[in-house]
CHARMM internal coordinates of N, CA and C (Angstrom, degrees):
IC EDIT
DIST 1 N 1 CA 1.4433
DIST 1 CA 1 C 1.5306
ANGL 1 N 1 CA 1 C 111.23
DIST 1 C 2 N 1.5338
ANGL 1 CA 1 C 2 N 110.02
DIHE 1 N 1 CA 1 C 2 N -32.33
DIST 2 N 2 CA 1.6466
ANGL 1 C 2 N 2 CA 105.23
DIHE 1 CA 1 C 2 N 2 CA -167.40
DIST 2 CA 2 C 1.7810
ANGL 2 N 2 CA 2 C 105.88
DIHE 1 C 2 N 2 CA 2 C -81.75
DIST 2 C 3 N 1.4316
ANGL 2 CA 2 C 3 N 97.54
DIHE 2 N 2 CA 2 C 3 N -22.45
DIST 3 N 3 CA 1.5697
ANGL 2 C 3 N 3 CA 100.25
DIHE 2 CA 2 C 3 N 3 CA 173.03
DIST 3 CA 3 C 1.5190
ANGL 3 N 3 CA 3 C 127.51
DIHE 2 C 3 N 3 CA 3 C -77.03
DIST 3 C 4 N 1.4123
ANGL 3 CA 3 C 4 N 108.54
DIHE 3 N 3 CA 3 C 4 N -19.67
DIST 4 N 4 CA 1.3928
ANGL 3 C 4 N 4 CA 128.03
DIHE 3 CA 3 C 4 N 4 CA 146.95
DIST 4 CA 4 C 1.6476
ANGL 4 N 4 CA 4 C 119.13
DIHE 3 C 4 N 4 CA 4 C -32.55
DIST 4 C 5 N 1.3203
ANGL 4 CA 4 C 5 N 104.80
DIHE 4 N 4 CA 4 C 5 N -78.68
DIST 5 N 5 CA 1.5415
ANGL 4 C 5 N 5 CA 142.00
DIHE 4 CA 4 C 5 N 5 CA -175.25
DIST 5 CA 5 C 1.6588
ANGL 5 N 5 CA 5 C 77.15
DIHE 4 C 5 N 5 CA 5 C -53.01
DIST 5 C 6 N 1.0690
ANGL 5 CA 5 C 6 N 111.77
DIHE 5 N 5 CA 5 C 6 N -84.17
DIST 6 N 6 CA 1.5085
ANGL 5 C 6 N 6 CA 109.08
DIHE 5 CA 5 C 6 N 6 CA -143.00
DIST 6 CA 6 C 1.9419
ANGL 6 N 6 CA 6 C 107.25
DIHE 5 C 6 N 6 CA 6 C -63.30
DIST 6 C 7 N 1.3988
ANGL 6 CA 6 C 7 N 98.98
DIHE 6 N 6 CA 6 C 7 N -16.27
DIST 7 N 7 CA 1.6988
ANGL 6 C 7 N 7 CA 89.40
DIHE 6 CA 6 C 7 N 7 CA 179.00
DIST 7 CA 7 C 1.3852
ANGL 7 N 7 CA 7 C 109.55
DIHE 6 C 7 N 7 CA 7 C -92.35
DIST 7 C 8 N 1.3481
ANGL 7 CA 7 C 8 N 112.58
DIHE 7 N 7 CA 7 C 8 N -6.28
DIST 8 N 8 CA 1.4459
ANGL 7 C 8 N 8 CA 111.53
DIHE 7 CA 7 C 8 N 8 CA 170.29
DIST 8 CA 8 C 1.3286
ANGL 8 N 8 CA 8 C 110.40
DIHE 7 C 8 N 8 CA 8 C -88.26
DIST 8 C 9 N 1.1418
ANGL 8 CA 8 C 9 N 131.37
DIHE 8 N 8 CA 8 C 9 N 0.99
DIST 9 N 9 CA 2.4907
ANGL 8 C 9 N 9 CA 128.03
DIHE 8 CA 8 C 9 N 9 CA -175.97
DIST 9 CA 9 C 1.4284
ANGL 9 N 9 CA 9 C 63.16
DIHE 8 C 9 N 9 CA 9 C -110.95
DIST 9 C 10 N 1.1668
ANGL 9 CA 9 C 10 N 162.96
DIHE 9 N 9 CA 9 C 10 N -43.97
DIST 10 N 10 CA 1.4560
ANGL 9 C 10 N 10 CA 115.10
DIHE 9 CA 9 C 10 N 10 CA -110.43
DIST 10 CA 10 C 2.0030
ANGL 10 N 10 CA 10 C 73.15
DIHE 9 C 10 N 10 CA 10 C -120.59
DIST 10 C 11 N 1.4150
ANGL 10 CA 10 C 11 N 131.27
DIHE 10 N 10 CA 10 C 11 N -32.49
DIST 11 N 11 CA 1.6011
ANGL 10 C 11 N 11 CA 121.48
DIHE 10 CA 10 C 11 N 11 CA 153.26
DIST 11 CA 11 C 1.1609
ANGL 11 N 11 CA 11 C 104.86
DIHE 10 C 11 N 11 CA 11 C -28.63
DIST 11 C 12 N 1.6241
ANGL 11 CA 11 C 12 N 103.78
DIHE 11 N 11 CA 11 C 12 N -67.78
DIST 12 N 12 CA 2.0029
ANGL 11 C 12 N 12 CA 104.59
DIHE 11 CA 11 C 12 N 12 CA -156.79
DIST 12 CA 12 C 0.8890
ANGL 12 N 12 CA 12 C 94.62
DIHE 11 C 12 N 12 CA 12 C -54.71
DIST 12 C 13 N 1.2826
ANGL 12 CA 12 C 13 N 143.24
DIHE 12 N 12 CA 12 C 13 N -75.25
DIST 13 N 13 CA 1.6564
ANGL 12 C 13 N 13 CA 157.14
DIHE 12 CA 12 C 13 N 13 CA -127.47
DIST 13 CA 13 C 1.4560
ANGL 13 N 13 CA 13 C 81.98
DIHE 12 C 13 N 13 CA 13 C -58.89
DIST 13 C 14 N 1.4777
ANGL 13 CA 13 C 14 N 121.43
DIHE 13 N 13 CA 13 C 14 N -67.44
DIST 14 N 14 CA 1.4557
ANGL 13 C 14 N 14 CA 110.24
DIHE 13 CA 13 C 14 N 14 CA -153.28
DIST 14 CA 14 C 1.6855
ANGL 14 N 14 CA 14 C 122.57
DIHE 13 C 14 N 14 CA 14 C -67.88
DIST 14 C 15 N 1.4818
ANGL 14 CA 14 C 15 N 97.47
DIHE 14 N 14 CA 14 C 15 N -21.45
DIST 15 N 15 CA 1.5873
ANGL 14 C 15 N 15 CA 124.53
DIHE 14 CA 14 C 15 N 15 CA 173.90
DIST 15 CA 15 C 1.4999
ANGL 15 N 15 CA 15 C 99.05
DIHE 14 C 15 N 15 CA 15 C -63.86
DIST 15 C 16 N 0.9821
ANGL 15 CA 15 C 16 N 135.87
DIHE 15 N 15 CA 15 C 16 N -72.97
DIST 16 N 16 CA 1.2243
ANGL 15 C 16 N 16 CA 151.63
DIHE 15 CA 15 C 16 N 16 CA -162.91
DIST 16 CA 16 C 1.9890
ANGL 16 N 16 CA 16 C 110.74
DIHE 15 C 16 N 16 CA 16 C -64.42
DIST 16 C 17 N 1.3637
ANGL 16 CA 16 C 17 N 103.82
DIHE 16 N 16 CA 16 C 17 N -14.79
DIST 17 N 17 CA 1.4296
ANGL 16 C 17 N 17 CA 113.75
DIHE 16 CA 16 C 17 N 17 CA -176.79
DIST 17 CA 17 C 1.6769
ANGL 17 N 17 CA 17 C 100.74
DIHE 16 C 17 N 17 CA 17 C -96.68
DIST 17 C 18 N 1.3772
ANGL 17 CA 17 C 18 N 94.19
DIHE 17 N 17 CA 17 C 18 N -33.75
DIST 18 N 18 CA 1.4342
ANGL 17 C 18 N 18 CA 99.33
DIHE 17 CA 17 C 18 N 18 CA 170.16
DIST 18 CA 18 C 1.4863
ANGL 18 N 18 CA 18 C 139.63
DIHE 17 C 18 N 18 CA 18 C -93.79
DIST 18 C 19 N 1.3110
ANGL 18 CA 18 C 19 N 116.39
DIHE 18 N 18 CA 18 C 19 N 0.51
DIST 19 N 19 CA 1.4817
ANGL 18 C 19 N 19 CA 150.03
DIHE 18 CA 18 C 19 N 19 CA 154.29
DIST 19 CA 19 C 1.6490
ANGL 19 N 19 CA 19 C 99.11
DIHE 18 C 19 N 19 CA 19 C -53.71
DIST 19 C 20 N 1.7609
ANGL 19 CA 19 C 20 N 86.73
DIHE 19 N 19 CA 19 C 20 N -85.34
DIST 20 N 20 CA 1.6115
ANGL 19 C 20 N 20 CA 99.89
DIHE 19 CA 19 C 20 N 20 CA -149.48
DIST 20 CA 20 C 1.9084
ANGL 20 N 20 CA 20 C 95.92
DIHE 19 C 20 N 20 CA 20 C -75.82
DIST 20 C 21 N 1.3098
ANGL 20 CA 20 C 21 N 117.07
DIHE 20 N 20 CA 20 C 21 N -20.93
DIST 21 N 21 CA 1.4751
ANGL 20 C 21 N 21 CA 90.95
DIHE 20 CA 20 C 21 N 21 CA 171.70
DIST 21 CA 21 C 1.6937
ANGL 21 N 21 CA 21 C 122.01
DIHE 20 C 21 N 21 CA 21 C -93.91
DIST 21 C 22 N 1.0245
ANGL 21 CA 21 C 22 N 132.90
DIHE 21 N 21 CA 21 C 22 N 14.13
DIST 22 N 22 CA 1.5464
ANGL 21 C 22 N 22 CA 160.91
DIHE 21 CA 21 C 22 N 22 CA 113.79
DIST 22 CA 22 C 1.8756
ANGL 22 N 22 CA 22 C 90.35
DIHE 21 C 22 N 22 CA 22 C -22.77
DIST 22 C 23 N 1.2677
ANGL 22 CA 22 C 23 N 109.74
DIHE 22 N 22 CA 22 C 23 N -96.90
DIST 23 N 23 CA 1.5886
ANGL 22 C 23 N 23 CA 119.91
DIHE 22 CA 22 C 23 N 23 CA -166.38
DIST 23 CA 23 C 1.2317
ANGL 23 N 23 CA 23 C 106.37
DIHE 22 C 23 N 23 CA 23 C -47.78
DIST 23 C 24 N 1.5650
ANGL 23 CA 23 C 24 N 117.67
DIHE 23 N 23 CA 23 C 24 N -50.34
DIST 24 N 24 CA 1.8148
ANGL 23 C 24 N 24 CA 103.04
DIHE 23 CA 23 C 24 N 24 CA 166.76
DIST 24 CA 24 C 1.4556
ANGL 24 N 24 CA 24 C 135.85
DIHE 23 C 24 N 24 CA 24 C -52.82
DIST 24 C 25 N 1.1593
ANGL 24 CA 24 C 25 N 100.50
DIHE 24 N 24 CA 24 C 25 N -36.94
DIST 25 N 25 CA 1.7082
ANGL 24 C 25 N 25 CA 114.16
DIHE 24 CA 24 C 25 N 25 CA 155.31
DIST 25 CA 25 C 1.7326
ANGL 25 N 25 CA 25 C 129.32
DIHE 24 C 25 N 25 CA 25 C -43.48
DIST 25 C 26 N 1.3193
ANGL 25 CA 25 C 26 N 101.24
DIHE 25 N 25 CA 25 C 26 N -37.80
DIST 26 N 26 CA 1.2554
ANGL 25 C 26 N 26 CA 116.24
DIHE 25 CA 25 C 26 N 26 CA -165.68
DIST 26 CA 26 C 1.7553
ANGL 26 N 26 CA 26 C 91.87
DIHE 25 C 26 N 26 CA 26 C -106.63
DIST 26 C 27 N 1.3687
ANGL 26 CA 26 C 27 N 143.64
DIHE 26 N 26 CA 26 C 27 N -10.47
DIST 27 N 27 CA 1.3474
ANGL 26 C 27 N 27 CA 118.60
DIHE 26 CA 26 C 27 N 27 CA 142.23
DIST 27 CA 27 C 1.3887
ANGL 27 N 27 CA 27 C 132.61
DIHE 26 C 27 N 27 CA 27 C -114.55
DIST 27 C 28 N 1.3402
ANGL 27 CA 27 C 28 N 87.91
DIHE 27 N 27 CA 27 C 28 N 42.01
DIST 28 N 28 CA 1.5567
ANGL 27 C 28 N 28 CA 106.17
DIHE 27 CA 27 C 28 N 28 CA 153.35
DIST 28 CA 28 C 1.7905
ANGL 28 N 28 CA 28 C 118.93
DIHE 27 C 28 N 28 CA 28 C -97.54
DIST 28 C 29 N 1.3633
ANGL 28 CA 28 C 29 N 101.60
DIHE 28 N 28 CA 28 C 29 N 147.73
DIST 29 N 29 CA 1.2249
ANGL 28 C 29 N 29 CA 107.84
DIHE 28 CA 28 C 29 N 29 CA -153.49
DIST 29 CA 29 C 1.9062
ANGL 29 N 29 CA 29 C 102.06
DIHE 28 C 29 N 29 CA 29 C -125.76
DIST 29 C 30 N 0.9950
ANGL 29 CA 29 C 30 N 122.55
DIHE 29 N 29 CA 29 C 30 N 151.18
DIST 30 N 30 CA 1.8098
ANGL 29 C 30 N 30 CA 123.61
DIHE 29 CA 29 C 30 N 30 CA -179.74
DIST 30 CA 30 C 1.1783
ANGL 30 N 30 CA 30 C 109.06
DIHE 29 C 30 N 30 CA 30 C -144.36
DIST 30 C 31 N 1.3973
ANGL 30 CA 30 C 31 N 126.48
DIHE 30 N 30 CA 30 C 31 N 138.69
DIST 31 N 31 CA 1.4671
ANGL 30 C 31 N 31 CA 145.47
DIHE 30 CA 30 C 31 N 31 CA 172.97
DIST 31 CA 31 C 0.9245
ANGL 31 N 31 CA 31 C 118.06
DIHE 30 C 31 N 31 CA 31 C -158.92
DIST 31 C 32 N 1.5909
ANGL 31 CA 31 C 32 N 124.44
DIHE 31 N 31 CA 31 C 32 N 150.72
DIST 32 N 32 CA 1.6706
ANGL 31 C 32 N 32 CA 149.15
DIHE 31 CA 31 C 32 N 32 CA -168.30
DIST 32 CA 32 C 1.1082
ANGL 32 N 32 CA 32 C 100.69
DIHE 31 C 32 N 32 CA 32 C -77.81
DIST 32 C 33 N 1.2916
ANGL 32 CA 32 C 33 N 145.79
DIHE 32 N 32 CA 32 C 33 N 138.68
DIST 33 N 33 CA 1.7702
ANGL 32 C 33 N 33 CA 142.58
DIHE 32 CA 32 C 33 N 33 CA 174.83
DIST 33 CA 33 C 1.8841
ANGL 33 N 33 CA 33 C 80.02
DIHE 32 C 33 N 33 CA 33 C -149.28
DIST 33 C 34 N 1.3828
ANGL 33 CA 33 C 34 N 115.15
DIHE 33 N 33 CA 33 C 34 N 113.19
DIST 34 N 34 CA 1.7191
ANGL 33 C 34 N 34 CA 117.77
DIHE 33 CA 33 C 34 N 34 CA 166.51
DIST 34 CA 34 C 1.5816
ANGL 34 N 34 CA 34 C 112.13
DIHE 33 C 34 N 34 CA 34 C 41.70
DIST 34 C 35 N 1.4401
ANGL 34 CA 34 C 35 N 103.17
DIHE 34 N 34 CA 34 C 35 N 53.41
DIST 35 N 35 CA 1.1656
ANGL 34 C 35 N 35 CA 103.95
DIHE 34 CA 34 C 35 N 35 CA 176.86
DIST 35 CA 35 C 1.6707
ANGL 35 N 35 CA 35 C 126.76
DIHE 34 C 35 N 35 CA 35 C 64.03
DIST 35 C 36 N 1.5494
ANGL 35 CA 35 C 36 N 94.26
DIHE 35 N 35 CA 35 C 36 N 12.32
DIST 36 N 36 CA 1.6100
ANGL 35 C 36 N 36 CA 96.06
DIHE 35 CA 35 C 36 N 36 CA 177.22
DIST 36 CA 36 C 1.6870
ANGL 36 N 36 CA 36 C 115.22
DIHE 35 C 36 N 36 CA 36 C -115.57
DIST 36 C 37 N 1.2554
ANGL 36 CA 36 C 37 N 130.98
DIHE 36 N 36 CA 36 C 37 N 120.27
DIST 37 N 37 CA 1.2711
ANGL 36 C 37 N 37 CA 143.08
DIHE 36 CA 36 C 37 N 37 CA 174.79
DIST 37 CA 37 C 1.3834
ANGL 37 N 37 CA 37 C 116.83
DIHE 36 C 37 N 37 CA 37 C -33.47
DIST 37 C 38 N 1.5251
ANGL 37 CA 37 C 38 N 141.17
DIHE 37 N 37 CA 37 C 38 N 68.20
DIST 38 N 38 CA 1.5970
ANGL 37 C 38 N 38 CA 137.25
DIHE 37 CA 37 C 38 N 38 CA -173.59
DIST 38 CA 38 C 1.4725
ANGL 38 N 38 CA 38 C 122.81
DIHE 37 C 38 N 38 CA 38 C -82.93
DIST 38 C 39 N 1.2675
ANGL 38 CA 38 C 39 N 111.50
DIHE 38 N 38 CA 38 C 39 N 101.82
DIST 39 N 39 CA 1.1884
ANGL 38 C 39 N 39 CA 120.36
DIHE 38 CA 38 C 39 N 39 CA -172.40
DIST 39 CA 39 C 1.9172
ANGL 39 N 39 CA 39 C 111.59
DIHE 38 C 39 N 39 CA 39 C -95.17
DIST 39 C 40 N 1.3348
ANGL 39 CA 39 C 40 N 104.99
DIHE 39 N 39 CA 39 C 40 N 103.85
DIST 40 N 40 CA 2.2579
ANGL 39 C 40 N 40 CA 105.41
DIHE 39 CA 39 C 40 N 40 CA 174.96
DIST 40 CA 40 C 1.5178
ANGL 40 N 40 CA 40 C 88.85
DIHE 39 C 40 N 40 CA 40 C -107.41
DIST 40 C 41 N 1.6413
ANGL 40 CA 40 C 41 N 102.57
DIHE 40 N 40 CA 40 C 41 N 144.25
DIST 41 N 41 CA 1.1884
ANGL 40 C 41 N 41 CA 95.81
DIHE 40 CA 40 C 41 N 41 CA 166.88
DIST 41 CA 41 C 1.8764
ANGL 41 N 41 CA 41 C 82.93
DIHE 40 C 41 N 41 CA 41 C -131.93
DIST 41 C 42 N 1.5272
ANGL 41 CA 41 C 42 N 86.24
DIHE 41 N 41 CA 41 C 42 N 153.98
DIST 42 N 42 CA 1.8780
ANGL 41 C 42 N 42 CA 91.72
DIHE 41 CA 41 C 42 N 42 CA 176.42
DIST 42 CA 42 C 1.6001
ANGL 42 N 42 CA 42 C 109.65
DIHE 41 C 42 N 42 CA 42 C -137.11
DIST 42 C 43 N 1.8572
ANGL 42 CA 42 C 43 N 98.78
DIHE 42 N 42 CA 42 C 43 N 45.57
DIST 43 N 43 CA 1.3559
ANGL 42 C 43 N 43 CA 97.07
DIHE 42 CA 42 C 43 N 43 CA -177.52
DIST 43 CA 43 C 1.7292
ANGL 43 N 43 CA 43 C 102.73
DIHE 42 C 43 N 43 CA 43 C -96.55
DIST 43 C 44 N 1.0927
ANGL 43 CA 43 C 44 N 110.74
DIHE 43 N 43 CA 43 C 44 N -163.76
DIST 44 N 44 CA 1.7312
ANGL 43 C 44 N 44 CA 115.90
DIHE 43 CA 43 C 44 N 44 CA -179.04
DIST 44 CA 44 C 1.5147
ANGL 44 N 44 CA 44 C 96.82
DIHE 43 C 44 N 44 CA 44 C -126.01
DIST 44 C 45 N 1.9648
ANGL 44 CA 44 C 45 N 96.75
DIHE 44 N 44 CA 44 C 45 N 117.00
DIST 45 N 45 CA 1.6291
ANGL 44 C 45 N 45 CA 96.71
DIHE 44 CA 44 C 45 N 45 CA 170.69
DIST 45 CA 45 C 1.4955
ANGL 45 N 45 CA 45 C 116.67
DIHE 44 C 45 N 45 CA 45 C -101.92
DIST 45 C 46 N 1.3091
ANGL 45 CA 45 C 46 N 117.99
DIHE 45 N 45 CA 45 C 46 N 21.32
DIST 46 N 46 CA 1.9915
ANGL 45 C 46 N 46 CA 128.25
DIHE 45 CA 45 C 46 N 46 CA 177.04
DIST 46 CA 46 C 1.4412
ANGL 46 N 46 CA 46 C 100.75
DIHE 45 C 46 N 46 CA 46 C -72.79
DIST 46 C 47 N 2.3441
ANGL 46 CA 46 C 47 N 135.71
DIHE 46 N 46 CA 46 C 47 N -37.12
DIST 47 N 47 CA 1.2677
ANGL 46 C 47 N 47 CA 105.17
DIHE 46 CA 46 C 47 N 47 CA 168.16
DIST 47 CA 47 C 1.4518
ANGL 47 N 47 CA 47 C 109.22
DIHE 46 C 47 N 47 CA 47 C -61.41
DIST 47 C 48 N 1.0903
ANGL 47 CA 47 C 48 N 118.91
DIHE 47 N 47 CA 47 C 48 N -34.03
DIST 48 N 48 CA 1.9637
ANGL 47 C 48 N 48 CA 114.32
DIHE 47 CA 47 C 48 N 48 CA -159.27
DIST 48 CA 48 C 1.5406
ANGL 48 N 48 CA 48 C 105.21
DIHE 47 C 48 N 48 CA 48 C -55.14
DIST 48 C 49 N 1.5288
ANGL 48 CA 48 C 49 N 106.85
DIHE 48 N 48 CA 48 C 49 N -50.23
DIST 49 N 49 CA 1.3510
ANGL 48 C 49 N 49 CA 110.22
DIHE 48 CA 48 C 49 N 49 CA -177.42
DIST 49 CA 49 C 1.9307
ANGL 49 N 49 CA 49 C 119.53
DIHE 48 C 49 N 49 CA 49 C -63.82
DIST 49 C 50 N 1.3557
ANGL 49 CA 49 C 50 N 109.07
DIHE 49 N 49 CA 49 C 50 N -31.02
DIST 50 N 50 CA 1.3498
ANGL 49 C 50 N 50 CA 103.37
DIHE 49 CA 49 C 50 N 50 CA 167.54
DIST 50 CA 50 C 1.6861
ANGL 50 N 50 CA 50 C 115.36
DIHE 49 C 50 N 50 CA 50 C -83.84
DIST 50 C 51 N 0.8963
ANGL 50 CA 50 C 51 N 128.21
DIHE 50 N 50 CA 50 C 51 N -33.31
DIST 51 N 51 CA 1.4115
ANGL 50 C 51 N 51 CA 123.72
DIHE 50 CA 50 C 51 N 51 CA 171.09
DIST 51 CA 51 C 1.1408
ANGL 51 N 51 CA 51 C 116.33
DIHE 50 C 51 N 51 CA 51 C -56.58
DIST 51 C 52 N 2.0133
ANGL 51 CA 51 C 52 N 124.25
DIHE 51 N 51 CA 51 C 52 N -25.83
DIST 52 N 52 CA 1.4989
ANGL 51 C 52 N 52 CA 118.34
DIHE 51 CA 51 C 52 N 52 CA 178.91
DIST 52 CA 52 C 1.6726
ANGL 52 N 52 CA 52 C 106.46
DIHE 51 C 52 N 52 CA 52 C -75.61
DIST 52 C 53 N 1.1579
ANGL 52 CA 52 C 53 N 90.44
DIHE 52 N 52 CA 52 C 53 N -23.54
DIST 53 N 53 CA 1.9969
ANGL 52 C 53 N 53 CA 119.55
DIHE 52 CA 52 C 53 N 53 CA -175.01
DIST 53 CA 53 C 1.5230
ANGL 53 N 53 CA 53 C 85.66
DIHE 52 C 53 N 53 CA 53 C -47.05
DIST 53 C 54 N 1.6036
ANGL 53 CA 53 C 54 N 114.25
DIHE 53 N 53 CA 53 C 54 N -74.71
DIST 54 N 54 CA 1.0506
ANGL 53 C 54 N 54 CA 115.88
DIHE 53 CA 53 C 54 N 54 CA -141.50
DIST 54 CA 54 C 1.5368
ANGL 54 N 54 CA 54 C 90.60
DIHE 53 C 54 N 54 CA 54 C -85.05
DIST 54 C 55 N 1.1921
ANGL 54 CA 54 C 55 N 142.07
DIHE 54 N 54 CA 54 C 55 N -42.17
DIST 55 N 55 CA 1.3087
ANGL 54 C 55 N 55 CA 150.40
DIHE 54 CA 54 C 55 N 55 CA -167.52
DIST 55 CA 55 C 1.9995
ANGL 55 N 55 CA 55 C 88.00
DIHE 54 C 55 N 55 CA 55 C -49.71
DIST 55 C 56 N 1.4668
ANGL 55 CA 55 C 56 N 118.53
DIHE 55 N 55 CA 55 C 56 N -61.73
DIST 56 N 56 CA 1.6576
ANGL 55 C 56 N 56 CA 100.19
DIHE 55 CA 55 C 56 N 56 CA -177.60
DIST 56 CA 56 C 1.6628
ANGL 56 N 56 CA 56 C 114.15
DIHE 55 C 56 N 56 CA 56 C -65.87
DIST 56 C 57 N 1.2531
ANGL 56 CA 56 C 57 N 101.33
DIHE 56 N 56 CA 56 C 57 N -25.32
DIST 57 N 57 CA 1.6148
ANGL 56 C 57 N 57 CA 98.65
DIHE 56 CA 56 C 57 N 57 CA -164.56
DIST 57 CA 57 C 1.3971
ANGL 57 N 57 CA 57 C 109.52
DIHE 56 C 57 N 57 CA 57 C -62.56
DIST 57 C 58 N 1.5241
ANGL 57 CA 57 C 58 N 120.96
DIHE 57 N 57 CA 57 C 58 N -25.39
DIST 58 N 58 CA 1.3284
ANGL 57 C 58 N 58 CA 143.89
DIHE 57 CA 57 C 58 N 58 CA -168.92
DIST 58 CA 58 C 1.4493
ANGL 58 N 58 CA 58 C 102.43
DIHE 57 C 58 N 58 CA 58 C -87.92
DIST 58 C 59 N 1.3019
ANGL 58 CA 58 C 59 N 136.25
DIHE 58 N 58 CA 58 C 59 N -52.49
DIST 59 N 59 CA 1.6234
ANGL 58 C 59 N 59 CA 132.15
DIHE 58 CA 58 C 59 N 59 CA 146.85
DIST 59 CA 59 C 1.3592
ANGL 59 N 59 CA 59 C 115.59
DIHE 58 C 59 N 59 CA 59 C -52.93
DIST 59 C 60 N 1.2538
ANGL 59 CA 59 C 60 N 124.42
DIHE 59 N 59 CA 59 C 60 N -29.10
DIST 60 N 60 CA 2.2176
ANGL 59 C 60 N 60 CA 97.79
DIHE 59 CA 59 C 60 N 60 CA -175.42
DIST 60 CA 60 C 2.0411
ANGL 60 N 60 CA 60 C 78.81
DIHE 59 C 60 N 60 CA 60 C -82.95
DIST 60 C 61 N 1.1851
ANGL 60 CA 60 C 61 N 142.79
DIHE 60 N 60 CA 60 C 61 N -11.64
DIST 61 N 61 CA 1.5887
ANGL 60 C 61 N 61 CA 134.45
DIHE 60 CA 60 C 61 N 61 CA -167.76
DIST 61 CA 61 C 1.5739
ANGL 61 N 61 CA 61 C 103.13
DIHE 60 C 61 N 61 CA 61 C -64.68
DIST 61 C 62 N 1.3170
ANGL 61 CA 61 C 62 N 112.69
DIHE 61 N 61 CA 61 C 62 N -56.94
DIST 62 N 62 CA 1.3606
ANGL 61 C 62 N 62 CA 152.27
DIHE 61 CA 61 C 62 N 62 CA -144.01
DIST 62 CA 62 C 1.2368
ANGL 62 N 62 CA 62 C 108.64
DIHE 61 C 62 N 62 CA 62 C -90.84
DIST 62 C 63 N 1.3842
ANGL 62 CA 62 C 63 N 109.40
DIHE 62 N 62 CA 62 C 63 N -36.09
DIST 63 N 63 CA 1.6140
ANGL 62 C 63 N 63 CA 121.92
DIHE 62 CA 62 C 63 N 63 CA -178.67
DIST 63 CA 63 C 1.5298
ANGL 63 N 63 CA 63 C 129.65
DIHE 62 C 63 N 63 CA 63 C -83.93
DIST 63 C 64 N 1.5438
ANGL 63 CA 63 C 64 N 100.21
DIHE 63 N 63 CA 63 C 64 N -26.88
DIST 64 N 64 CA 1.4987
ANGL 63 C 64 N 64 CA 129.37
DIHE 63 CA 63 C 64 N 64 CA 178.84
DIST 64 CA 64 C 1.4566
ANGL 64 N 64 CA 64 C 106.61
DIHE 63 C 64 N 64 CA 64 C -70.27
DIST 64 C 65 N 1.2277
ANGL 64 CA 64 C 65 N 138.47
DIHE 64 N 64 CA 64 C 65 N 162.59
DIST 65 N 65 CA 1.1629
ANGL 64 C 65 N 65 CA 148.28
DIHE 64 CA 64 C 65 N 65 CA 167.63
DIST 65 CA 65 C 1.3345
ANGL 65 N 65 CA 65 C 107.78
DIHE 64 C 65 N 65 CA 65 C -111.51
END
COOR INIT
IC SEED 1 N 1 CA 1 C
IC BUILD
């Protein structure tokens, strides 16, 4: 059962890392200012960080006996 649980956070987690850092990618923004490469990004990295959350929490679940 716990390997259940844990292979299912540790899917989302990785799904969800790969969603929202996909979408962070895509509002990030780049421009030339004097020949210099300017990179703003105005995406939100708080899903990435909970999906890695849940992405380990779902491996130490899964991993345990």
């Amino acid at each position: 059962m716990k390997r259940t649980i844990g292979g299912i956070l540790s899917a989302a987690g990785l799904l969800g890392i790969l969603y929202f850092g996909y979408q962070y990618l895509q509002d990030t923004e780049s421009f030339d200012v004097l020949g210099t490469n300017v990179t703003v990004s105005s995406g939100d990295y708080v899903p990435i960080i909970i999906s890695a959350v849940v992405l380990v929490v779902g491996i130490l679940i899964g991993w345990k006996k």
